[in-house]
C-alpha positions in Angstrom: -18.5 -140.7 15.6 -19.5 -140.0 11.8 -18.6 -136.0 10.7 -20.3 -134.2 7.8 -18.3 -133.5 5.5 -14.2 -133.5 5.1 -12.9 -132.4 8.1 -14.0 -131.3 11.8 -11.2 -129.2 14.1 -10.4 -130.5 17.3 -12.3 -128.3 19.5 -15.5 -129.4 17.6 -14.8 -132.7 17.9 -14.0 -132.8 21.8 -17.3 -131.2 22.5 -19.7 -133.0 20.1 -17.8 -136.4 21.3 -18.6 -134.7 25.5 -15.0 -135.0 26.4 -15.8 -130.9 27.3 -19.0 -129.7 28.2 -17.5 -126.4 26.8 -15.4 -125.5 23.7 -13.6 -122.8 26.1 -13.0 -126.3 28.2 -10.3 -127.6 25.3 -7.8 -124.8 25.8 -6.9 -126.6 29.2 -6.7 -130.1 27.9 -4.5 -128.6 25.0 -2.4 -126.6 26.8 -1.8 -129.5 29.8 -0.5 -131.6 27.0 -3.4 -133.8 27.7 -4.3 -134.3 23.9 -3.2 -136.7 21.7 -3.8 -136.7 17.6 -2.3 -140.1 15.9 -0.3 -140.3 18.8 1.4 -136.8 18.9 0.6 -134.1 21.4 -1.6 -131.6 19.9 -1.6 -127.8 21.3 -4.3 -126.2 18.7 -8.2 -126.4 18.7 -8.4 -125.9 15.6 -6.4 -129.0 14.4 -8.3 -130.3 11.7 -9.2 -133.6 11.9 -10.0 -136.2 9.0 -11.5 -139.4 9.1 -9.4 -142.2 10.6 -7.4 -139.8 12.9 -7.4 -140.9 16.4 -7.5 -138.6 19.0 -6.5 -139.4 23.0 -7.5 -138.0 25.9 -7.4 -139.4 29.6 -9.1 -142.1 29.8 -10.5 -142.2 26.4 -9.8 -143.2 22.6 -11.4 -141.6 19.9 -11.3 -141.5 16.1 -12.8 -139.6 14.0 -15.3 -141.6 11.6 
């Protein structure tokens, strides 16, 4: 997925990517520990996110192009 710009938060990403439908649906993937950025478990939607970061969720793999 290609991003205007520098950077994109985490919220924006999950939604544009449809991991959420909503971006009130990220607070329960972050707060499940069900996110992963470059491997670590990320907590905040507004993470932001640059290109090459790689962001994990069940069942899918993302990074940020």
């Amino acid at each position: 997925m290609s991003i205007q710009g520098d950077a994109i938060r985490l919220g924006q990403f999950l939604k544009l990517a449809d991991v959420v439908e909503a971006g009130s649906d990220v607070k329960g993937l972050l707060t499940g520990g069900m996110v992963r950025v470059n491997g670590d478990v990320e907590n905040r939607r507004g993470r932001q996110l640059v290109p090459g970061d790689e962001v994990q969720v069940p069942g899918e793999q993302l990074r940020v192009g």
